[in-house]
C-alpha positions in Angstrom: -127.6 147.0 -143.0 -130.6 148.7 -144.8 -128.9 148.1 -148.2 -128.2 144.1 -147.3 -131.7 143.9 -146.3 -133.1 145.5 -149.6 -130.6 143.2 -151.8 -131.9 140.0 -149.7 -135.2 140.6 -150.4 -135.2 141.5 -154.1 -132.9 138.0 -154.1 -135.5 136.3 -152.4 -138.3 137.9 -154.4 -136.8 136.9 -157.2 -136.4 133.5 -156.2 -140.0 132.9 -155.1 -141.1 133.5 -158.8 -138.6 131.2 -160.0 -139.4 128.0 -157.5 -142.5 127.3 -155.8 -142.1 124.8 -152.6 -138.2 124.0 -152.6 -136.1 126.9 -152.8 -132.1 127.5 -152.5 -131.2 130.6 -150.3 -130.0 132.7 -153.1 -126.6 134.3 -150.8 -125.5 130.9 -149.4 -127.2 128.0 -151.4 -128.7 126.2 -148.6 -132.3 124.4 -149.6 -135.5 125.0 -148.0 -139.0 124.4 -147.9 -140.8 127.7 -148.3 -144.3 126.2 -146.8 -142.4 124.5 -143.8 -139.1 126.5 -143.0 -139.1 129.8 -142.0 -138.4 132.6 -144.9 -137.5 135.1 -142.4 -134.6 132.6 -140.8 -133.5 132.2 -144.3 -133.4 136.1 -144.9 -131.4 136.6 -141.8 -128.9 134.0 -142.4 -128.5 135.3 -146.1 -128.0 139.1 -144.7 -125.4 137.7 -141.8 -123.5 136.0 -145.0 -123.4 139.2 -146.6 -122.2 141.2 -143.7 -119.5 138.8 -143.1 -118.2 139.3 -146.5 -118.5 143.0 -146.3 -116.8 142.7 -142.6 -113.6 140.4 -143.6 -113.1 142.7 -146.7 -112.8 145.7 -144.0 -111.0 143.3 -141.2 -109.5 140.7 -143.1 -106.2 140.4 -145.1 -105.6 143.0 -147.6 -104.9 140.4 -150.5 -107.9 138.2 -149.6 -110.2 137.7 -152.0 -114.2 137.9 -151.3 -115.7 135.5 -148.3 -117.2 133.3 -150.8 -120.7 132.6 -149.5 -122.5 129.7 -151.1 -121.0 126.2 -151.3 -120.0 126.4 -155.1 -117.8 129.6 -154.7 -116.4 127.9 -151.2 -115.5 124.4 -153.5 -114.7 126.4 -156.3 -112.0 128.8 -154.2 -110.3 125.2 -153.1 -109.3 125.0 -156.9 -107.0 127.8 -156.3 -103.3 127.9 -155.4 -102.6 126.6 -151.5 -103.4 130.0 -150.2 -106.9 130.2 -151.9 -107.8 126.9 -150.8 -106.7 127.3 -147.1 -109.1 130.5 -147.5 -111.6 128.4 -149.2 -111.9 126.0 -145.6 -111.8 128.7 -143.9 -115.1 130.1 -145.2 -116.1 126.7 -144.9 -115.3 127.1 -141.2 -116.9 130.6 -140.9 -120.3 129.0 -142.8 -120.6 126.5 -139.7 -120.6 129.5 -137.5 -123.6 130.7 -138.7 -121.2 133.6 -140.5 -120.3 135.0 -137.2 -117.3 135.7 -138.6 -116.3 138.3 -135.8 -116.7 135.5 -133.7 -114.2 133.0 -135.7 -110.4 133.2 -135.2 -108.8 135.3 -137.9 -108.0 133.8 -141.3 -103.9 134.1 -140.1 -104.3 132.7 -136.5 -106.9 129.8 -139.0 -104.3 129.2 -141.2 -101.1 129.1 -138.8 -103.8 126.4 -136.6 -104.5 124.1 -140.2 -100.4 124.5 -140.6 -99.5 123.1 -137.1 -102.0 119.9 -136.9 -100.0 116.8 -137.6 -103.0 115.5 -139.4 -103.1 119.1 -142.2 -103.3 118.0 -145.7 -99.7 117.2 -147.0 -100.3 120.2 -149.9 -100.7 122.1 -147.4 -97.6 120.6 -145.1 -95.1 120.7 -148.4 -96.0 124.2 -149.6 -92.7 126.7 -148.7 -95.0 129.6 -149.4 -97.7 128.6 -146.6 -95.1 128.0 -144.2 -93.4 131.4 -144.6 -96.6 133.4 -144.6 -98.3 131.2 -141.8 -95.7 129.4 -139.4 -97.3 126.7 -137.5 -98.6 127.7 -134.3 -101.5 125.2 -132.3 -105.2 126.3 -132.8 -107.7 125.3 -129.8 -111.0 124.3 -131.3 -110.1 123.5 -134.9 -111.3 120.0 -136.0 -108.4 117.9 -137.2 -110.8 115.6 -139.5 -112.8 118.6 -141.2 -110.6 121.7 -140.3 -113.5 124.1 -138.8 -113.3 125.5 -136.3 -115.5 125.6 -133.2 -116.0 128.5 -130.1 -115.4 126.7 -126.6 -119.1 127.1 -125.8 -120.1 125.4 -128.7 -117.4 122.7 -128.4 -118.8 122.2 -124.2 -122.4 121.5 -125.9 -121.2 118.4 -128.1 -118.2 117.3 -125.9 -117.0 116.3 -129.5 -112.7 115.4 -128.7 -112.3 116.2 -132.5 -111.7 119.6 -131.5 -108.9 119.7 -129.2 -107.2 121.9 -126.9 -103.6 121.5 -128.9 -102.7 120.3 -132.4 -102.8 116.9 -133.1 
């Protein structure tokens, strides 16, 4: 964690010579205001990123690629073949949580969720490949509409029915 910590703030060091009042988080691209957000929130959300990277690379598929982090390498991994853009919403999904990827369903059990809701894009639906690796099996808590996914606790908090207890 020492080593994440050191890399975030040379990023962020970096950055503060480069903007003065509206900055992007260097790790995952989100803007602030330096005079009116907090820097420190901004730090720790840029060194959770980075140790959900380092964390799916140990933990995660052997053949998946990087957690992409900011919202250019997340659109740009959805240019991929099927597999590389069902990995690209799932670090979508993971980014919603904050990067609490430990916390998030694996990207399998993610995928196999995407593959059984009635509503999954039809690439996804007509791809032989996807079905084989990830046969369809119901997901509670992933959003049909935007395919993140959601912990119960959080899901209790916005009583949102988007994210149901089956596939739909």
């Amino acid at each position: 964690m020492n080593l994440i910590m050191k890399e975030v703030d040379r990023l962020f060091r970096q950055m503060f010579i480069e903007h003065e009042d509206l900055c992007q988080n260097p790790v995952t691209g989100g803007w602030f205001d330096k005079d009116l957000d907090s820097v420190a929130t901004q730090k720790q959300i840029a060194c959770r990123a980075l140790l959900a990277r380092e964390w799916l690379l140990q933990n995660g598929p052997p053949d998946a690629p990087p957690l992409p982090l900011h919202d250019y390498e997340i659109q740009a991994m959805k240019r991929g073949g099927n597999v590389r853009y069902m990995f690209g919403y799932y670090a979508q999904s993971v980014c919603g949580l904050d990067y609490k990827v430990e916390k998030h369903p694996s990207f399998d059990d993610y995928a196999r969720g995407v593959m059984a809701l009635e509503s999954a894009p039809w690439f996804f639906k007509e791809d032989e490949e996807l079905h084989k690796r990830f046969p369809p099996h119901p997901l509670s808590g992933l959003n049909p509409s935007t395919l993140s996914w959601k912990p119960p606790e959080e899901r209790a908090k916005v009583g949102d029915p988007r994210y149901s207890s089956r596939a739909n």
